[in-house]
N, C-alpha and C positions, 0 to 999 in steps of 0.2 A: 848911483843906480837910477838909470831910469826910466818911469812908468808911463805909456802911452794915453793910459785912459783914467780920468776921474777915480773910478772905480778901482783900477790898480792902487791908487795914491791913497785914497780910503782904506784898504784891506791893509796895505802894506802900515798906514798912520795905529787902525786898531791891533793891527798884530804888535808892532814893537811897543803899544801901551800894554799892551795882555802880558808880552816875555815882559817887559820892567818890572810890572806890578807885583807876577809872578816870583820875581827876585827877591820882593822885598824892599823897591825904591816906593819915594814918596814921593808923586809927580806933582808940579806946578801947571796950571794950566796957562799959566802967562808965559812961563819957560817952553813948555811946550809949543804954544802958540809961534814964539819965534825959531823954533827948530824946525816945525813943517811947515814954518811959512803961510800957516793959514790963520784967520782970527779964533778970539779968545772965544766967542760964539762956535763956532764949527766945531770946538775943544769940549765945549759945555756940553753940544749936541753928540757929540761921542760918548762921552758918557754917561749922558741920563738917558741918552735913549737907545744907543747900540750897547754901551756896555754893563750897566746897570742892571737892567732886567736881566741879564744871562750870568751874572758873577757878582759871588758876596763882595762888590768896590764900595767903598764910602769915602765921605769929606772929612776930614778934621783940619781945622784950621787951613783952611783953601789949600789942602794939598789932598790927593787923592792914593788911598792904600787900599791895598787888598787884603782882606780880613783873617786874621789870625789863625794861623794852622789852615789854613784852604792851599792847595797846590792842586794845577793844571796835571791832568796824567798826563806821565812821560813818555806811555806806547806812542803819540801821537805827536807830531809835529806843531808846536801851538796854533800856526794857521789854521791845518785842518780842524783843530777842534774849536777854530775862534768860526769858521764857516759850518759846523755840523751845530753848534749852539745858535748862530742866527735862522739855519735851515728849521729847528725847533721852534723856535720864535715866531717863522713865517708861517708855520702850520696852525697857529692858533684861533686867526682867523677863519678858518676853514670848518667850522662845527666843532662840537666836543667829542663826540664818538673819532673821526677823521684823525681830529689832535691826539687823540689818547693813541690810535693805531700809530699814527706817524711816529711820534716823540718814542715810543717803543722799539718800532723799529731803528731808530738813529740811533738811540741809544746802545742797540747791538752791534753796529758798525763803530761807535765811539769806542767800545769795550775791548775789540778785536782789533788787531794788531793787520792782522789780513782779511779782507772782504773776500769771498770764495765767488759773489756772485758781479758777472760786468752786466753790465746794458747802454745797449748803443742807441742813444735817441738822435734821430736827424732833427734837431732842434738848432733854431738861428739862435747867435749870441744876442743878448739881451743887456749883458753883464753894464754896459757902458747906461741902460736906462734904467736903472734900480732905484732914482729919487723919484724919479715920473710914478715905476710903479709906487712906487708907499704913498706916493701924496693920492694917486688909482684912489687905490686900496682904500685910504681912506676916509675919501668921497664917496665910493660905494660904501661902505660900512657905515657912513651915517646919516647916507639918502641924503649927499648935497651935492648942488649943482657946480659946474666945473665952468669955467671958462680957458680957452686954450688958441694954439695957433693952429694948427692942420695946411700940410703939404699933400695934396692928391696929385699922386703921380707928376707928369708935367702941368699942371694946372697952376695957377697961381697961391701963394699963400694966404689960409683969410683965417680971421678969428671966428672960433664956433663955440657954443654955448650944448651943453649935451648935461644930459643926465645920466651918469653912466651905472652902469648894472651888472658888469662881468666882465673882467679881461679873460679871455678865452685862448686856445691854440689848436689850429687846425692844420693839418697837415707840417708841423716844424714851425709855424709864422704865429705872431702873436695879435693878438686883434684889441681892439675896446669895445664891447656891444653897447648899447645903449639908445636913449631916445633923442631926434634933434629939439629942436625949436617947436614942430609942430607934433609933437611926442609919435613919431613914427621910430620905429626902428631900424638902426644902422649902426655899419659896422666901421672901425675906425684903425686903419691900419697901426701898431702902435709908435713903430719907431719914427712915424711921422708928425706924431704927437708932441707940443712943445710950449712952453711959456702956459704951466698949469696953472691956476689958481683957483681956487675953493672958494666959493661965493659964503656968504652966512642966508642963501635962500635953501631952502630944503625941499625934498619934494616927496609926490607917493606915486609910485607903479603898479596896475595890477599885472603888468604882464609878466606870464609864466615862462621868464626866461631859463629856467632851468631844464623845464620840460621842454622847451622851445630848441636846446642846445642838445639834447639827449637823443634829440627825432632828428638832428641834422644831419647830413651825410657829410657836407662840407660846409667851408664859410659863406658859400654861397649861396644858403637858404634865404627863403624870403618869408619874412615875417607877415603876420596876416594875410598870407596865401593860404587857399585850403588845398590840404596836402593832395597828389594824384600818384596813381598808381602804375609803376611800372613793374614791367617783365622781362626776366634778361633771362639768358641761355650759358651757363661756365660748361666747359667742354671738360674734359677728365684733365688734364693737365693741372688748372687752377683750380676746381672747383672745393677741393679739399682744405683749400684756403678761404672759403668764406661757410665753411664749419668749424675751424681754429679759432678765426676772428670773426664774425660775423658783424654786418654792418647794422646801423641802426637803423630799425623797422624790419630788418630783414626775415622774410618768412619761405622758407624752401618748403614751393609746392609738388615738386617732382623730384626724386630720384632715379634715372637711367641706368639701366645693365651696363652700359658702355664706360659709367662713372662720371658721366655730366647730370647737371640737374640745374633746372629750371630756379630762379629764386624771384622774390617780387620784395618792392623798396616802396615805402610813401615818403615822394620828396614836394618840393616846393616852388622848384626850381631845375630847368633840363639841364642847365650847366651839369648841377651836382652829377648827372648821371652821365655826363658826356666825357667829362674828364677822365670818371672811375671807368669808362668803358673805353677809350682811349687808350690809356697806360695799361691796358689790358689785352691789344688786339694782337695777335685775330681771335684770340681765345673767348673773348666774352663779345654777344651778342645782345642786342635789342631785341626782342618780340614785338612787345609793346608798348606807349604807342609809336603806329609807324610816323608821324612829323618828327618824334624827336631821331627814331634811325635813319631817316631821308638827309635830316642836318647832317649827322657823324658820316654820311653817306659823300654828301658835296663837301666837305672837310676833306674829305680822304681823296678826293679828286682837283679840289684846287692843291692841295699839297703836291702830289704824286702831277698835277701840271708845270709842277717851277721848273 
């Protein structure tokens, strides 16, 4: 069988240790070591730290068993329940109230046989950078510095030094926020992030990146900008979609007979408002100010010139 990406070879190495274990065999890690072809290290790391924490495994005598009278449910394909236990795992990080909700709810997806509920996220695959995030993860978690390689766009590849403070997702793409060299804030696209390593310096932030990320409209805020105030016009078609969802900062000064209504945004940044007004026309309008509607204005006319 074969797996294109790390990450498939991963899931596929932890699953058929999970059915074994499940069975009832006692694995060698040296044996195993030569069946998936990888070292006795990578085996070790399977399970003290994927498998370990999420199922009663122990060592006796360098073989590795699954604890007596424990059996995997059988509603569930072991895969799925080998990824619905690390999705548990990944939550813990995340606050104790967050965890306590999360773990709760997977755990009623784990118990049911059929989910009743789908949801479609236009989210890019990530699957193939899951060691990048954990070793992320946990450099932000104990406020240490990162050193890494970074690929911008066509630019050349250079080593960067970052403190980092939030991997984020904005519109489907996944980012790394955080401070450079001169502790400014930026943003760091992730799957162009590469060759991580975790310094033993540490550091401290006072910046409120949470609040910081809350007030954002897109990735394209700008940090230590003071936010400015704009005004758009949603005509009746879309406007009932930003009382669904509403954006962040967003305050509806007007409602219209006609069923449009005025809303006002503090961004940081005119991108942020030029994109969302964009993907939006001709239905959403600018009021104000007028520089940033004069841009989406010669936008709309060098295009409509090609």
């Amino acid at each position: 069988m074969a797996y294109k990406h790390d990450y498939d070879k991963t899931l596929y190495r932890l699953n058929t240790i999970l059915s074994r274990l499940n069975d009832g065999e006692a694995l060698s890690v040296k044996e195993l070591a030569k069946e998936f072809n990888v070292s006795e290290r990578t085996l070790q790391r399977d399970f003290k730290e994927r498998l370990v924490p999420l199922y009663p495994i122990y060592q006796e005598k360098r073989l590795w068993r699954m604890q007596s009278g424990f059996k995997l449910e059988k509603q569930n394909a072991t895969e799925d329940d080998l990824i619905l236990g690390i999705l548990k795992k990944m939550t813990e990080g995340m606050g104790t109230v967050f965890s306590a909700k999360a773990n709760n709810l997977l755990s009623k997806i784990h118990n049911d046989s059929e989910n009743p509920i789908y949801a479609k996220n236009s989210m890019e695959d990530i699957s193939t950078h899951l060691e990048e995030i954990h070793t992320l993860t946990k450099a932000i978690e104990t406020k240490q510095i990162i050193t890494c390689t970074y690929a911008k766009d066509r630019a050349p590849v250079r080593k960067r030094t970052i403190k980092p403070l939030k991997i984020v997702t904005f519109d489907g793409f996944w980012y790394l926020v955080g401070l450079n060299e001169d502790d400014e804030i930026r943003k760091y696209y992730l799957k162009n992030i590469t060759h991580i390593h975790i310094t033993d310096r540490a550091f401290e932030s006072s910046t409120q990146i949470d609040k910081m990320l809350h007030n954002a409209v897109s990735i394209w805020f700008n940090a230590g900008i003071e936010p400015f105030k704009v005004q758009l016009k949603a005509d009746a078609e879309i406007a009932k979609y930003f009382k669904r969802k509403p954006l962040a900062t967003q305050i509806i000064e007007e409602e219209m007979d006609d069923g449009s209504m005025v809303i006002s945004l503090m961004v940081t940044n005119e991108v942020e408002v030029m994109q969302l007004v964009k993907c939006r026309l001709p239905h959403l309008h600018i009021i104000e100010p007028v520089w940033i509607k004069e841009k989406i204005q010669n936008d709309i006319k060098s295009f409509l010139s090609r």
